[in-house]
C-alpha atoms as an extended CHARMM CRD file, in Angstrom:
* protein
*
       178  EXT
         1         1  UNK       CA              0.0000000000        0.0000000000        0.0000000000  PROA      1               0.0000000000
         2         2  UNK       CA              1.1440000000        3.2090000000       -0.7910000000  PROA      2               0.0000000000
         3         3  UNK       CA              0.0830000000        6.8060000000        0.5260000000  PROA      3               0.0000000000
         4         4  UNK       CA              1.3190000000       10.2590000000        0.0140000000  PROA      4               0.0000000000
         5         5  UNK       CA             -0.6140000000       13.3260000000        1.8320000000  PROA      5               0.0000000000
         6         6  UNK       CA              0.7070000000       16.7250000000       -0.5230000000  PROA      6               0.0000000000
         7         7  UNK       CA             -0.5820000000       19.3780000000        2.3710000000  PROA      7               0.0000000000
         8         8  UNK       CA             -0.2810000000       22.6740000000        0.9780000000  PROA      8               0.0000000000
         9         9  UNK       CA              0.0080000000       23.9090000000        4.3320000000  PROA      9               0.0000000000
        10        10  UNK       CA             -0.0780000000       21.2990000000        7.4540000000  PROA      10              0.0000000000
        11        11  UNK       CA             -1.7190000000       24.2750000000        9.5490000000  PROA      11              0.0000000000
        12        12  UNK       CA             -4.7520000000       24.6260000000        7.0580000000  PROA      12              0.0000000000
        13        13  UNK       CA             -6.8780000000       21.8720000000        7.5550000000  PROA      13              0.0000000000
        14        14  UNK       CA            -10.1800000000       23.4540000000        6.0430000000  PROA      14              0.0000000000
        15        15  UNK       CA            -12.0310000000       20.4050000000        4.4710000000  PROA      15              0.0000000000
        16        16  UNK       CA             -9.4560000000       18.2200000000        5.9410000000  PROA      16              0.0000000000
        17        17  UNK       CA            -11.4780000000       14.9480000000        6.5520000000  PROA      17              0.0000000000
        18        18  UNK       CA             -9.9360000000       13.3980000000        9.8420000000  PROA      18              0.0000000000
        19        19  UNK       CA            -10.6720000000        9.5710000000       10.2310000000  PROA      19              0.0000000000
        20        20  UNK       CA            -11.7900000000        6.8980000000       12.2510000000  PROA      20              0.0000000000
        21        21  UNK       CA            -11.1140000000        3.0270000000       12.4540000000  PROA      21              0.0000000000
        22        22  UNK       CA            -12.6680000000        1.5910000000       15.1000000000  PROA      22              0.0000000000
        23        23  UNK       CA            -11.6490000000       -1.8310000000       14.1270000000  PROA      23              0.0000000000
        24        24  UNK       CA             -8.3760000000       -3.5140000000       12.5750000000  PROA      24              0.0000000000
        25        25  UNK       CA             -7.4240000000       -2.3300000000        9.2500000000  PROA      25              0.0000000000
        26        26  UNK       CA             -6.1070000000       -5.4630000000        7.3180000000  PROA      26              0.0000000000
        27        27  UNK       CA             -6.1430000000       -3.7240000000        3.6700000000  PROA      27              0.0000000000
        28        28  UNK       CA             -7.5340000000       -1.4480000000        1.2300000000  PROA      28              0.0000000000
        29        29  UNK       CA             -6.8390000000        2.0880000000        0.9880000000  PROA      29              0.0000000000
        30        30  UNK       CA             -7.5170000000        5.3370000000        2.9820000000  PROA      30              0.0000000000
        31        31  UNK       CA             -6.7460000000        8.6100000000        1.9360000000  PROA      31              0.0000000000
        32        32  UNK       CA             -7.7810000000       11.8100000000        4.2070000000  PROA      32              0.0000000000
        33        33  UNK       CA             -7.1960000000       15.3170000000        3.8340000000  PROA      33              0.0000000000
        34        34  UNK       CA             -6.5810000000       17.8080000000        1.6510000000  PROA      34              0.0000000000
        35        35  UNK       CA             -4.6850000000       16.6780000000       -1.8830000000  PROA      35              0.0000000000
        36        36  UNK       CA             -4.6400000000       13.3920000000       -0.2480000000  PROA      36              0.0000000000
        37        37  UNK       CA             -4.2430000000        9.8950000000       -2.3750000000  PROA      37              0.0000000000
        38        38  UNK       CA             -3.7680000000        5.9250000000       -1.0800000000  PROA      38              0.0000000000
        39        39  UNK       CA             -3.3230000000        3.2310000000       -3.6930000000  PROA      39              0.0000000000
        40        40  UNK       CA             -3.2990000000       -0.5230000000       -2.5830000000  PROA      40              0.0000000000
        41        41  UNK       CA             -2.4070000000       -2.5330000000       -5.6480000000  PROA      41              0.0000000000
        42        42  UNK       CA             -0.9730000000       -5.6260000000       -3.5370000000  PROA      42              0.0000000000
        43        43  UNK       CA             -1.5480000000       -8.9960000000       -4.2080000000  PROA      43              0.0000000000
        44        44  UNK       CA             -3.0360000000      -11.3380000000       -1.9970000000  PROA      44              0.0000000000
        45        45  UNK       CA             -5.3070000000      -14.4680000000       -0.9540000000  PROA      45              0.0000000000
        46        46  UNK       CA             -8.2670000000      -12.9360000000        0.8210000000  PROA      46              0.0000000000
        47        47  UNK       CA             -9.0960000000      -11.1610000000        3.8740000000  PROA      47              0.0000000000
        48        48  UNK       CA             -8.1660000000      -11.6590000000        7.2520000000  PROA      48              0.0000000000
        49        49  UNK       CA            -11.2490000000      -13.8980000000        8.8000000000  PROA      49              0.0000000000
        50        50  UNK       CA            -13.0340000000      -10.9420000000       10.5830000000  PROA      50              0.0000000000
        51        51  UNK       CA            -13.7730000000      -13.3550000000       13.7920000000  PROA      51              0.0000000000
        52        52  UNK       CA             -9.9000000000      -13.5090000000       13.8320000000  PROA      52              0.0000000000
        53        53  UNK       CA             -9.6920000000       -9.5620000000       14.3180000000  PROA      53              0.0000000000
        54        54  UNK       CA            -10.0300000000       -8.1240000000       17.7320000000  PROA      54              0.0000000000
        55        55  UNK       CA            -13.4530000000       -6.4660000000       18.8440000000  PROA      55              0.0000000000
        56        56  UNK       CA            -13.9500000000       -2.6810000000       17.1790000000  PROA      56              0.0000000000
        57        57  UNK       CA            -13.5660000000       -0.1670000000       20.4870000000  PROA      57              0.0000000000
        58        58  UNK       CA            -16.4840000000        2.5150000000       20.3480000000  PROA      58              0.0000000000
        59        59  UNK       CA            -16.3720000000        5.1250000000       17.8690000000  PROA      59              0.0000000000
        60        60  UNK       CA            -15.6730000000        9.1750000000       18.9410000000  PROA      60              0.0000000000
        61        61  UNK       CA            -18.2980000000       11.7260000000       19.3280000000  PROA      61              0.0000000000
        62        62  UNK       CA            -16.6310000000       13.8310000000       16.7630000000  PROA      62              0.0000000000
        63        63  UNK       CA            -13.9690000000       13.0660000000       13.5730000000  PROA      63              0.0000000000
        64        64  UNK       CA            -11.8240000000       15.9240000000       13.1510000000  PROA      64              0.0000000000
        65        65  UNK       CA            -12.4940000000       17.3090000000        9.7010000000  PROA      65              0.0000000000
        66        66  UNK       CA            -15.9410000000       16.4090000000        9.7730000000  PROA      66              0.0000000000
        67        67  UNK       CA            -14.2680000000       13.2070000000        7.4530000000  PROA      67              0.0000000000
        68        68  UNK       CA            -15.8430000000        8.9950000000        8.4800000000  PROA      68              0.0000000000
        69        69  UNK       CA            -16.1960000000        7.0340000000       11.1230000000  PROA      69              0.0000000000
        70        70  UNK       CA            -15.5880000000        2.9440000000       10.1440000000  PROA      70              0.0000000000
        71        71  UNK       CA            -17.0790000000        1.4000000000       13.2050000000  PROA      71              0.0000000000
        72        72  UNK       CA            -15.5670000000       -2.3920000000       12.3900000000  PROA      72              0.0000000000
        73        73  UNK       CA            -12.8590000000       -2.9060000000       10.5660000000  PROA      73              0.0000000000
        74        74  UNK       CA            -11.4370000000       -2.4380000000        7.5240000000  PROA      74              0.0000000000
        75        75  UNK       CA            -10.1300000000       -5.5780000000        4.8500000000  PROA      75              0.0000000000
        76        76  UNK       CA            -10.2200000000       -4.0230000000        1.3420000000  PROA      76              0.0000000000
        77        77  UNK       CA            -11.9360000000       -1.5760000000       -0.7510000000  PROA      77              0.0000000000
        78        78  UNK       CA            -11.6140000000        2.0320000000       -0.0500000000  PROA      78              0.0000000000
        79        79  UNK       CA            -12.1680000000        5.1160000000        1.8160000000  PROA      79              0.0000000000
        80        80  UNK       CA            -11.4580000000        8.7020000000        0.9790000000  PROA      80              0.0000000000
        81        81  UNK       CA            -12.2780000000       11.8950000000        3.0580000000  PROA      81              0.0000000000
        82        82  UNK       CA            -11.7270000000       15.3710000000        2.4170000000  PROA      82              0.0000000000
        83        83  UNK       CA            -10.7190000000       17.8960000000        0.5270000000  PROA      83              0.0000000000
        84        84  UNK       CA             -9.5520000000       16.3260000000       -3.0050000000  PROA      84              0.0000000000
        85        85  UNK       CA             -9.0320000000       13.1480000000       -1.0830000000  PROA      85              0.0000000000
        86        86  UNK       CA             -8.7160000000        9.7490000000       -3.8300000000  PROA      86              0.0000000000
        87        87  UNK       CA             -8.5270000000        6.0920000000       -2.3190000000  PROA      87              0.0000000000
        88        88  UNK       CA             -8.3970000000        3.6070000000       -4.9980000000  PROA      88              0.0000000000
        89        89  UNK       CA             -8.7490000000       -0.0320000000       -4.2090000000  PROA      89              0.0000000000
        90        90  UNK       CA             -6.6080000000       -2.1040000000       -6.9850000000  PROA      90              0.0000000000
        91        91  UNK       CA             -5.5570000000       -5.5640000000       -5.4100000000  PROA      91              0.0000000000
        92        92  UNK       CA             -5.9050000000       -8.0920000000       -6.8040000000  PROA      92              0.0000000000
        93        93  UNK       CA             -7.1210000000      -11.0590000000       -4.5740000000  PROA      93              0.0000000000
        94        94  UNK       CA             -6.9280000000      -14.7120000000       -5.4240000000  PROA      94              0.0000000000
        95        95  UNK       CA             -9.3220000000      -17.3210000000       -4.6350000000  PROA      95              0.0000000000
        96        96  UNK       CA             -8.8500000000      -20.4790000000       -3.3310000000  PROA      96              0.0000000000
        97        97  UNK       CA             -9.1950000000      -22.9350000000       -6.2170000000  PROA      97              0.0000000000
        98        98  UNK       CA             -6.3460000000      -20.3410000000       -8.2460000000  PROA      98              0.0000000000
        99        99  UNK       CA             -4.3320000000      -21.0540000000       -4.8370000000  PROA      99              0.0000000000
       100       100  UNK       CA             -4.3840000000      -24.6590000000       -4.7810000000  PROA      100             0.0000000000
       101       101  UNK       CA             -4.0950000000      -25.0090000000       -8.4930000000  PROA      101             0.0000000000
       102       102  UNK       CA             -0.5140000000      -22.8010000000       -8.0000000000  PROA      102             0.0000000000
       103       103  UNK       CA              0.2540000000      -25.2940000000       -5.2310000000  PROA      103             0.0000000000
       104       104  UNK       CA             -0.3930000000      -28.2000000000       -7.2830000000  PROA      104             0.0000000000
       105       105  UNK       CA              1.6110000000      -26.4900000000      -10.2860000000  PROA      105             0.0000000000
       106       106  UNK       CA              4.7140000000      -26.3050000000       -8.0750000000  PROA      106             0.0000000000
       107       107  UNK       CA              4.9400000000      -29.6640000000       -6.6380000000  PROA      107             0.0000000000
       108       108  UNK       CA              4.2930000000      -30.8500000000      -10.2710000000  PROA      108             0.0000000000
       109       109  UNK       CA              7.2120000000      -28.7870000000      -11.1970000000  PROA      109             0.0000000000
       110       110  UNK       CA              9.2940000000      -30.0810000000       -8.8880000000  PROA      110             0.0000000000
       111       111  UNK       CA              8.0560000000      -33.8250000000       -9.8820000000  PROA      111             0.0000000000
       112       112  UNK       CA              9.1370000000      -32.7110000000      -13.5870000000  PROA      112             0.0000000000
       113       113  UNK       CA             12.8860000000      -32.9790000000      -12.3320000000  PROA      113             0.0000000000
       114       114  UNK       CA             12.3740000000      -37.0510000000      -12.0300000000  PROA      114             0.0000000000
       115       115  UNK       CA             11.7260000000      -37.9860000000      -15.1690000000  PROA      115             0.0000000000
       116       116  UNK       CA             13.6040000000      -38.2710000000      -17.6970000000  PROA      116             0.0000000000
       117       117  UNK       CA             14.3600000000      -34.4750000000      -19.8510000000  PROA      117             0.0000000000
       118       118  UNK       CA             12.6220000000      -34.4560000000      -23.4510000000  PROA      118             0.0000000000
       119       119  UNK       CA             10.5140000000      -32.2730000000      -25.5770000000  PROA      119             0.0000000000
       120       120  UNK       CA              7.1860000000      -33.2900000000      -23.9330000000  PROA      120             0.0000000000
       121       121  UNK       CA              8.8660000000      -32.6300000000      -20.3460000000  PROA      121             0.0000000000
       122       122  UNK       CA              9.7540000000      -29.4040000000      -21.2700000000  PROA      122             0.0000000000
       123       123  UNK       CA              6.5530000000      -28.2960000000      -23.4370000000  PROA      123             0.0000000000
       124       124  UNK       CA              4.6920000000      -29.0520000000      -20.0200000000  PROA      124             0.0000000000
       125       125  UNK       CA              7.2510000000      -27.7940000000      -17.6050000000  PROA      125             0.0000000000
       126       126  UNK       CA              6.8870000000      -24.5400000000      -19.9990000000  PROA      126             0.0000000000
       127       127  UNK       CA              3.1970000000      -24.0770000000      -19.5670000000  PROA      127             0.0000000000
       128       128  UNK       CA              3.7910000000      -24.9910000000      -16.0990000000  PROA      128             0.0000000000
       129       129  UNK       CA              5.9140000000      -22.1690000000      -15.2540000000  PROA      129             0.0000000000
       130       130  UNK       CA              3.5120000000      -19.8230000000      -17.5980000000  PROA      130             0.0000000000
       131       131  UNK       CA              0.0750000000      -20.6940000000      -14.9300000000  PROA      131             0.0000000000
       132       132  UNK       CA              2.6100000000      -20.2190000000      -11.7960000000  PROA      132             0.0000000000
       133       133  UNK       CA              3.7740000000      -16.8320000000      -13.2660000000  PROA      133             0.0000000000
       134       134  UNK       CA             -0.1750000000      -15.5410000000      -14.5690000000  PROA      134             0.0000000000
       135       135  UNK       CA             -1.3470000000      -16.9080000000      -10.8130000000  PROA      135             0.0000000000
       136       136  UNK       CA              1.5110000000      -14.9640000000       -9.0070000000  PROA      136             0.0000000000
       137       137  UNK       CA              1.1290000000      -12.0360000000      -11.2010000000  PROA      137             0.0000000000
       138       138  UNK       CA             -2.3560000000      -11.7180000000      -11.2860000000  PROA      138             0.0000000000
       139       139  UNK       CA             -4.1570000000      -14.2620000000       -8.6900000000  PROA      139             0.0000000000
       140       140  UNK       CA             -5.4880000000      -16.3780000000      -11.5630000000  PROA      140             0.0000000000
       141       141  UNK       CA             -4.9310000000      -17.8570000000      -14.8340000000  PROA      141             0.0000000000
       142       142  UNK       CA             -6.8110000000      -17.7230000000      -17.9160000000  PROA      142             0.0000000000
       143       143  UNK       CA             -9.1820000000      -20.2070000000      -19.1610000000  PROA      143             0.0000000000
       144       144  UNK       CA             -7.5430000000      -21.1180000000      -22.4280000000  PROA      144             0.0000000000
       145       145  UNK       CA             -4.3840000000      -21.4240000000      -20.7100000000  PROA      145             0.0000000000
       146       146  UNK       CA             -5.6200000000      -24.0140000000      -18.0920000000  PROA      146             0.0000000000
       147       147  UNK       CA             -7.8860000000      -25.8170000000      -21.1040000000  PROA      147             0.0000000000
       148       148  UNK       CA             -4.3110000000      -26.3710000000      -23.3860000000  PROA      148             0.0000000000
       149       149  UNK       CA             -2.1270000000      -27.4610000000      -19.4630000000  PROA      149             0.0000000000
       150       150  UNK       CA             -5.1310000000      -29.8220000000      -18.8800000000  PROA      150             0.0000000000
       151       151  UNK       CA             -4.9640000000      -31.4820000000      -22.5600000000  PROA      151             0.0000000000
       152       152  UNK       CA             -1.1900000000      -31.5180000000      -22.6330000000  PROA      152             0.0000000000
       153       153  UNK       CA             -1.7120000000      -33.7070000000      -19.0820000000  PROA      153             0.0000000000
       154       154  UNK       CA             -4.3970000000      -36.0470000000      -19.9170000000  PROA      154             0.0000000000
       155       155  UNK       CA             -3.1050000000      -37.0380000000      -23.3870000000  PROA      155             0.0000000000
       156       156  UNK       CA              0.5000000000      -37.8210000000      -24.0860000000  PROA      156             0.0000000000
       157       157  UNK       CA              3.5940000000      -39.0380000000      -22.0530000000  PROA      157             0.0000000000
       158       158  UNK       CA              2.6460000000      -42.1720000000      -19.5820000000  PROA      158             0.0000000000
       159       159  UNK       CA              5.4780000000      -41.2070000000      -17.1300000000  PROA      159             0.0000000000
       160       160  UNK       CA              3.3280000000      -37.7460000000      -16.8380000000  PROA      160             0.0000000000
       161       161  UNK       CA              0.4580000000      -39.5440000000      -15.9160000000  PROA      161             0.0000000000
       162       162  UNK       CA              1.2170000000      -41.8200000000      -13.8000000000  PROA      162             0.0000000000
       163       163  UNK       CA              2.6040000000      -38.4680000000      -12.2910000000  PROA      163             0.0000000000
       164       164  UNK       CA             -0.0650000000      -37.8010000000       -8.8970000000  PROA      164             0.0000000000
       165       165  UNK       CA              0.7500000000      -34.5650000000       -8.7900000000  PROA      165             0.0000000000
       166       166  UNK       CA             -0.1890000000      -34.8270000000      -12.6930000000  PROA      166             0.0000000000
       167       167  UNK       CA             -3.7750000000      -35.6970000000      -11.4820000000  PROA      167             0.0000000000
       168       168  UNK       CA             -3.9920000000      -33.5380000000       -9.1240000000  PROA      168             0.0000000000
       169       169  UNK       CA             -3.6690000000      -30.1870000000      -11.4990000000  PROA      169             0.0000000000
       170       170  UNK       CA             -5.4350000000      -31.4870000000      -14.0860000000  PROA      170             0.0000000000
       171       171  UNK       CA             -8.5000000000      -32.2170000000      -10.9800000000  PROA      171             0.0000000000
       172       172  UNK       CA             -8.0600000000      -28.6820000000       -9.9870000000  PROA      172             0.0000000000
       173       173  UNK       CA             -8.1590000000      -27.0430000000      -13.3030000000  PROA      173             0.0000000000
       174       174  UNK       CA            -11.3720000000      -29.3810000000      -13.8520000000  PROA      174             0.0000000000
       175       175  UNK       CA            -12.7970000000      -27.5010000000      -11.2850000000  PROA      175             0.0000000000
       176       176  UNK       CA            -11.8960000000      -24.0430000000      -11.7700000000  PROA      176             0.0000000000
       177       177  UNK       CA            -12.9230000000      -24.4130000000      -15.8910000000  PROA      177             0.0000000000
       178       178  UNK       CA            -16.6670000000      -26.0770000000      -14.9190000000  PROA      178             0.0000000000
């Protein structure tokens, strides 16, 4: 996450937009004041579970600036208050089934090293390494990519399939393309 608060002078808050959290904040952006921006373009799997986070204390009777009061907490999107104040929300979150296919794509990789090198190997070590670089990128890979991984794994090279970790990407990218 990145912020940056340009005051024109720290002493002038006029249309300031002061704050409150009265809970955890676990992601997303916040911008207050005036010529304030926040950007949070991180990657990541998903929110904190909010029963995990601690209990929001009571909110004040007043917010400086006249800016928000966030009585829980605070795991993505985005809040701006204030005078030219800009909060932009751009992570990009993952779900599950892109997580476990990328875990299933590495321990395949690493299964890759056993057999025996040859053009086959490396065709599907190479679109391997192209669904664990879109997933880490992006937090999920693209349908026509995970349709020509899954054929290239079901059809072919018996040493591949008799590969478990073989089965077990071409189960998950079953599920993520039905």
């Amino acid at each position: 996450m990145t912020q940056q608060n340009d005051h024109e002078n720290d002493e002038d808050q006029a249309g300031g937009g002061g704050l409150f959290v009265g809970g955890s904040v676990t992601g997303g952006a916040i911008a207050t004041g005036r010529e304030s921006r926040a950007t949070d373009s991180s990657k990541s799997t998903g929110a904190a579970p909010v029963a995990d986070l601690p209990a929001p204390v009571a909110p004040p009777s007043a917010v400086p600036g006249g800016g928000a009061v966030v009585g829980g907490h605070v795991t993505g999107g985005a809040i701006a208050a204030g005078h030219g104040s800009k909060a932009v929300y751009d992570a990009q979150r993952a779900d599950g089934r892109h997580e476990e296919l990328l875990a299933a794509v590495t321990l395949l990789r690493q299964h890759l090293g056993l057999l025996t090198p040859g053009p086959e190997i490396d065709e599907v070590d190479g679109e391997l390494a192209g669904v664990e670089d879109e997933i880490t990128r992006t937090g999920r890979a693209e349908p026509t990519r995970l349709e020509r991984l899954r054929e290239r794994l079901t059809t072919g090279n018996t040493a591949l399939a008799g590969l478990q970790s073989a089965v077990a990407v071409a189960v998950a990218i079953r599920g993520l393309l039905s």
